[in-house]
N, C-alpha and C positions, 0 to 999 in steps of 0.2 A: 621735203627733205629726204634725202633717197644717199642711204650709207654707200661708201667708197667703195665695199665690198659688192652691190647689187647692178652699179654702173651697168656693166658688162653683163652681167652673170646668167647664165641661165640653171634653170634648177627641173626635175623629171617634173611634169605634171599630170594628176591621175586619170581615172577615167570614171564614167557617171557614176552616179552611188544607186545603187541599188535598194530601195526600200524592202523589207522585209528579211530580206537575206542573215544570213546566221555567220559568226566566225566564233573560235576558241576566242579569241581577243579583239579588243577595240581599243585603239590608241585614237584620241583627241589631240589633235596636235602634231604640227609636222615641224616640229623645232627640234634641237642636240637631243633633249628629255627622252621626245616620244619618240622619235626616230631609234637612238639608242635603243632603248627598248624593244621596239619593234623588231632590228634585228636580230638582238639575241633571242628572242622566242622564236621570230621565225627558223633559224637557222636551229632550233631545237627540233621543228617537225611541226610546230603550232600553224594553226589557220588565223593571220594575223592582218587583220584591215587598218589602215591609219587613217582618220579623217579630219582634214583642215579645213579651217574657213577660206584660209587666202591661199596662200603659195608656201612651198617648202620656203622655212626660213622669215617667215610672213613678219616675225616680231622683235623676242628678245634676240635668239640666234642672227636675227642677220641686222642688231645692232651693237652686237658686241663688238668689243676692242682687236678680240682676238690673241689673247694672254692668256695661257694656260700655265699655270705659275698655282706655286703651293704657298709663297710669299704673298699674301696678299694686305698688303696695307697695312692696318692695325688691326687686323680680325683676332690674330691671335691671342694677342694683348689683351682684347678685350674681353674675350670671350674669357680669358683667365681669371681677372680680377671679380667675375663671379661665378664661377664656375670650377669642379677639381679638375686636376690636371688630367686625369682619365678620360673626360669629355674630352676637352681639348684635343689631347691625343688619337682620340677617334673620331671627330673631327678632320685631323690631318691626312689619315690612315686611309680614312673615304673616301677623299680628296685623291690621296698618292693612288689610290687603286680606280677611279673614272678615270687620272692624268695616264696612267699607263695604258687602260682598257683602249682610249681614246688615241693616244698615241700610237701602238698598237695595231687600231683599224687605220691608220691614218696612213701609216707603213704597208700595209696592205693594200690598202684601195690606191697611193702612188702620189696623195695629196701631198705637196711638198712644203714645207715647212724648215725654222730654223733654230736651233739652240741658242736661247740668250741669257744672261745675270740677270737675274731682278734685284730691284733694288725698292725698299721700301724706306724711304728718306723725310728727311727734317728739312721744310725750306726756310726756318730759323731757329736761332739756337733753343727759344721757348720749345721747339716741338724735339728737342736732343734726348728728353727723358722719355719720349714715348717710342724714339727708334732702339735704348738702351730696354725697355718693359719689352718691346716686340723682338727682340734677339733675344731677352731670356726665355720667353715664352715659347717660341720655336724653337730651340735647342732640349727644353723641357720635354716637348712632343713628338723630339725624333730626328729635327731638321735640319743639318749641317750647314745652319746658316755661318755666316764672320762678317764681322764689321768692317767697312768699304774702307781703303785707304783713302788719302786725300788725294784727288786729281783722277782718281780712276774712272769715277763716275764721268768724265769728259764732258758734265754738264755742272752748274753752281750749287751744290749743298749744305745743309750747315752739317748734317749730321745722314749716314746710310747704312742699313744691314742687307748685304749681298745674300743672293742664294741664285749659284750658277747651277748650269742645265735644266732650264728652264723653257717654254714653247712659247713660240712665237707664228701663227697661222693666219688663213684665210678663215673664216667661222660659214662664211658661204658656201666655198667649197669644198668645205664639210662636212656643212647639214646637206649639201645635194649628192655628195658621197656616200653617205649613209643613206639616204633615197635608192641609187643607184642600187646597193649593195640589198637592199629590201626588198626591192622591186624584182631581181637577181634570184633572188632568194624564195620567189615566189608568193610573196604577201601581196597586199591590194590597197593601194593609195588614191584617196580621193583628195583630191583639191577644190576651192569653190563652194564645199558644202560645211556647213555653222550648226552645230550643234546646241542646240539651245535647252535641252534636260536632257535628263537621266533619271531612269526606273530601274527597281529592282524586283517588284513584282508587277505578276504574276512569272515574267522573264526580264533579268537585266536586256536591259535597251536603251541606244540614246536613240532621243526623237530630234529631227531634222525637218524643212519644211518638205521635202520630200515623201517623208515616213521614215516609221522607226527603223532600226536595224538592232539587231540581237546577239547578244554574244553571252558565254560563259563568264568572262570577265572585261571589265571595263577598265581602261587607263586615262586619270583626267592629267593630260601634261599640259595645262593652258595655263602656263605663268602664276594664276591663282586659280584654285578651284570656280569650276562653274554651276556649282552646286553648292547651299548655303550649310548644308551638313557638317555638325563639327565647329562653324560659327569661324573658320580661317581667314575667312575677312578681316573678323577681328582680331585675329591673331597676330596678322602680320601688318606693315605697310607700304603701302605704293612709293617707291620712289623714283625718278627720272633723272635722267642724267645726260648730257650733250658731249659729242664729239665733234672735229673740223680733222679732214684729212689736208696735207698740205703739202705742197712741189718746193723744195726749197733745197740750196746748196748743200749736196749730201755731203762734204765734209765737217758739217757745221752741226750734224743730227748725231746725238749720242748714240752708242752700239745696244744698251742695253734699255731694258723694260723698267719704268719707275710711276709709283704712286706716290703720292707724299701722305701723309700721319698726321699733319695738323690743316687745316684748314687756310682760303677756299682750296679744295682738291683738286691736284691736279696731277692727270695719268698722261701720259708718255713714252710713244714707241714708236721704233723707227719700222719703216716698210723697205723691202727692197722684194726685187723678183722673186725671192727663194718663200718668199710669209705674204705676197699679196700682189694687188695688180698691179701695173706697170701707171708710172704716171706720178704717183705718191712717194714721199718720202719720209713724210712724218704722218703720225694721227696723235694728236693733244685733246684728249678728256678731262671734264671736271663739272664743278659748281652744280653739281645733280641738288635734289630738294624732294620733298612729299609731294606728289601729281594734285597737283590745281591749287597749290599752296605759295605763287612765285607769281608777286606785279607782271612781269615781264618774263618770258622764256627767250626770247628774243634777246633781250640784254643779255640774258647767259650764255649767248651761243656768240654774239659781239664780244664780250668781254672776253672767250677762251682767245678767239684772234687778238684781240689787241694785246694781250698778255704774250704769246706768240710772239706777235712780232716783235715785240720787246726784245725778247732772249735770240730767235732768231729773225733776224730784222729782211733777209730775203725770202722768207716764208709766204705762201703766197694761195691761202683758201683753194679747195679745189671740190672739194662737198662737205657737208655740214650732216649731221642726225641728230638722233637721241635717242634714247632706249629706256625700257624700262622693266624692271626687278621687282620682287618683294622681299622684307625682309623682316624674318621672326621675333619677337619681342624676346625671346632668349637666345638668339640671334646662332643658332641651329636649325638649318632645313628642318623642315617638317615633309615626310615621306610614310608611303606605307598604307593600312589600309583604312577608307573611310567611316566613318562611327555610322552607325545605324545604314553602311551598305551591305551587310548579311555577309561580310568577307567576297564580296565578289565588284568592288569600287576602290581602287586604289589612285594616287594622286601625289603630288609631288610639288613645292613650293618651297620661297624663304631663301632664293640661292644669293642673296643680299648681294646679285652683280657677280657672281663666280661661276655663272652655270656651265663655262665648261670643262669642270671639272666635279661641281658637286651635279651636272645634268648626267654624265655618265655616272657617277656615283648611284646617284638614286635610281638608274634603269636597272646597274646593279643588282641592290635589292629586292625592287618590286621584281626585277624579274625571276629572282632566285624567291622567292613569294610565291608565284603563279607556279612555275615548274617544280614546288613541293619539297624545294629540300630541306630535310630534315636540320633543325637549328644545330644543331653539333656540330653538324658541317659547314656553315655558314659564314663568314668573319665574325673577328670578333668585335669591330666596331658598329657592325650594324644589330647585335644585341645591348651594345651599351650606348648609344645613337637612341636604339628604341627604348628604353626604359631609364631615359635622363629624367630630373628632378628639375620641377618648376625651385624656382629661387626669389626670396622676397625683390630682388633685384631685378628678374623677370616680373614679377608682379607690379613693379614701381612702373617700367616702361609701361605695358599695356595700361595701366591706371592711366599714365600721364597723353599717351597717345588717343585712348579714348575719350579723354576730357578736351584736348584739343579738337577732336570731332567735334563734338557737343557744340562746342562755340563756333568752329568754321560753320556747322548747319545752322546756330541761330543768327550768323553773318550774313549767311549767305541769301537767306531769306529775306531779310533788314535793308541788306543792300538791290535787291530786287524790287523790293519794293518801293523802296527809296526815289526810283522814276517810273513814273509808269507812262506807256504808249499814250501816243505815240512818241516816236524818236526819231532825230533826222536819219536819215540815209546813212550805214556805216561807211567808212574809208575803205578803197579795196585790202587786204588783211586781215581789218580789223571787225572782231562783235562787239556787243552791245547787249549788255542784261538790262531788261525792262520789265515788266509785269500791264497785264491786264487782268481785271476782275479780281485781282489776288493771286495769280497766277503770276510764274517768272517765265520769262521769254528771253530767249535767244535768236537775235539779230544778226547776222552778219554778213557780209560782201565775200565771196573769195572767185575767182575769176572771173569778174563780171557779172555774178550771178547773185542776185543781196534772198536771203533764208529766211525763214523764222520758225523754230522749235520750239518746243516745250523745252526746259533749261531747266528740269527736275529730271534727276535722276531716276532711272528706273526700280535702280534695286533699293535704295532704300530712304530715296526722297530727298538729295540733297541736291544745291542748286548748284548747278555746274559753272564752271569760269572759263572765261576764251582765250585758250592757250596760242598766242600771234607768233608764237615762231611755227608751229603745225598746221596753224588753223582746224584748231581742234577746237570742244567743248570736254571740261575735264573733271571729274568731281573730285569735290578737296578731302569727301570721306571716305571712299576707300578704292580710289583709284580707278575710275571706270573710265572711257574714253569714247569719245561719237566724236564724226565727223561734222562737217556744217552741213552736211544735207540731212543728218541725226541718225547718219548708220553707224552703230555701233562697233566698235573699231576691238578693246579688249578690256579687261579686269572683271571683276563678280559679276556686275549685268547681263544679263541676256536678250533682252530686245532692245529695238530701234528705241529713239526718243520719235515721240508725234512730230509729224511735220503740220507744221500750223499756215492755215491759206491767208495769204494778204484780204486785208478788208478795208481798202480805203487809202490812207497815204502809209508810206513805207511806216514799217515799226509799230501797226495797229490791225495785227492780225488779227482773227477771229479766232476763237474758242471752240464753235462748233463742228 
């Protein structure tokens, strides 16, 4: 599945990593987060290395929608009905100051983009009081939203709260923008190399299979920490989401950007030359869910087209993704610096699907962090951002999230065991969880090629599910992700899953 945005694209890529070597900063991650980041230290004077596993753009960034919008669905709402209005506020504040930081560079570096309405909408009247909560909510916090008139939206709603000049972009030729302007700027970009820890003594370091490297300070921007410090695994959770780009009659494609507020969800933007590649006309998102928690991924990426062509019936598939987020159980990013890293580990997560606006928000911070400035000077949302109050409402979520773990992991074991090896030959696509000796096995075909894995989890033993629209392996506890050949792809894990040798007929691999 390879987003609309990557077709074409090319993005800077680094040069060898050098083991041992020393910088003022180490950014993990070459997505909107660390890149951000990265620039603005460098262009401070800072010696600032970024290092990725895959390619500028490897993950969330280059499967985003590409909405840069301070409207976003029912965040507001939500985050109201437990929370004071002063969060909220800062919140939005955060938000308006990455959309500008980010805009800003965007105007600078020459990336062209478009101003559009967003529109945060009712697709039936049941969902008309949550567009009426999310207009009060954003007017609360600053936002010059107004309620859509009827026909304006140029698409079927029951109910919509506008909020015009808003961004509409390329999210690839972005993060490779901000690459560019890094690279420009004299920093040092590794591609290709996986970061698999982080030390703080006797010198912070992350270690690589190459060797360590050293820095004064360390930045974890990899969607969730890769380091279990702080326990933000369990803070947050994994969730995925599917996109389909689509070529279809552009009179018939709304002008503006739209989420809906009630469920299944469904996002909505139009492409033209000015915000993306040539080719596309539409991209329709939705029906996202908790990573390794969904029978089918594949039925969710079928159902966004057949929905689709419903509405617009010339609409005509042209690539398909998914992407994936985490999001905080008091459903505020979590930024700043790591517990027990001596103040020299900072990290950034929770953009619940908004990162690009809360990814420059958070570079932001961390980087007015690193460069020392005094808090007087600082915003003022990122002092009331950092010292928000858990709420028994936050507490209900993580309670009830963690209990759902509990049972996915005694499932998932249950149902592993439930066949064990051997197993016929999977379908090309398709795996197959089996078990031998007590052990779960992951089986699977993907181009011709049939696997078998360990189907435990690295980090914290859960049995992983084969996700048929990626051909992934996925765990349902807290979002990890391997390929079918068990290279680890992203979320809190850090190593490969074992590749297990065939022993006999398909599906009875060996142990040893």
């Amino acid at each position: 599945m390879i987003p609309l945005w990557k077709m074409d694209a090319t993005a800077p890529a680094g040069v060898p990593l050098r083991p041992g070597s020393h910088h003022d900063v180490i950014v993990v991650g070459a997505g909107i987060t660390g890149l951000a980041t990265a620039v603005m230290l460098v262009r401070r004077g800072m010696d600032v290395a970024v290092i990725e596993a895959g390619e500028v753009a490897q993950l969330a960034s280059g499967g985003n929608t590409g909405k840069l919008s301070l409207l976003q669905g029912s965040v507001l709402s939500t985050l109201r009905r437990h929370h004071p209005a002063a969060l909220v506020r800062a919140y939005v504040d955060a938000n308006r100051d990455g959309m500008r930081w980010l805009t800003e560079f965007i105007d600078e570096a020459g990336v062209s983009y478009t101003r559009r309405t967003a529109y945060s909408y009712a697709q039936t009247s049941d969902g008309e009081p949550m567009v009426a909560a999310e207009q009060a909510a954003a007017r609360e916090a600053g936002l010059t939203v107004r309620r859509a008139v009827p026909d304006e939206t140029g698409f079927p709603v029951a109910a919509s709260v506008a909020l015009d000049d808003q961004v509409a972009v390329d999210p690839v030729a972005v993060t490779a923008a901000l690459a560019h302007a890094f690279l420009e700027a004299g920093g040092t970009l590794h591609t290709g190399s996986r970061v698999d820890g982080v030390r703080t003594q006797p010198r912070p370091s992350v270690r690589t299979a190459a060797g360590p490297v050293f820095a004064d300070h360390i930045v974890l921007a990899t969607g969730t920490p890769i380091v279990d410090r702080g326990l933000y695994f369990a803070k947050t959770h994994g969730l995925r989401s599917y996109c389909v780009a689509f070529a279809t009659d552009s009179d018939a494609v709304p002008d503006g950007m739209f989420l809906s507020v009630d469920g299944p969800t469904r996002s909505i933007r139009p492409v033209t030359p000015g915000d993306g590649p040539a080719g596309a006309q539409l991209i329709v998102g939705g029906n996202g869910h908790p990573v390794g928690r969904c029978a089918s991924p594949r039925g969710q990426v079928d159902d966004l087209i057949a929905w689709t062509q419903r509405h617009f019936p010339s609409a005509d598939p042209i690539a398909e993704w998914s992407a994936q987020d985490y999001q905080s159980h008091d459903l505020i990013p979590f930024v700043g610096a790591m517990p027990r890293g001596l103040g020299r580990i900072r990290f950034a997560t929770g953009y619940a699907k908004w990162g690009l606006s809360n990814g420059p928000a958070a570079a932001l911070r961390i980087s007015t962090e690193i460069l020392g400035v005094p808090r007087r000077d600082r915003a003022e949302w990122m002092r009331v951002v950092s010292t928000r109050m858990t709420v028994p409402a936050d507490l209900g979520r993580g309670i009830a999230e963690n209990v759902r773990i509990g049972g996915e992991a005694a499932r998932g074991w249950a149902d592993a065991l439930r066949d064990p090896a051997p197993v016929p030959q999977p379908d090309e696509g398709r795996g197959i969880l089996t078990s031998r000796a007590g052990h779960p096995i992951g089986v699977s075909t993907v181009d011709g090629d049939t696997r078998a894995v360990s189907a435990v989890c690295p980090h914290l033993g859960g049995v992983l599910r084969w996700n048929d629209a990626e051909c992934t392996w996925d765990c349902p506890l807290h979002a990890s992700r391997f390929g079918a050949d068990g290279r680890r792809i992203e979320g809190p894990a850090t190593d490969d899953l074992r590749v297990l040798p065939r022993r006999g007929r398909i599906g009875a691999p060996s142990l040893g």
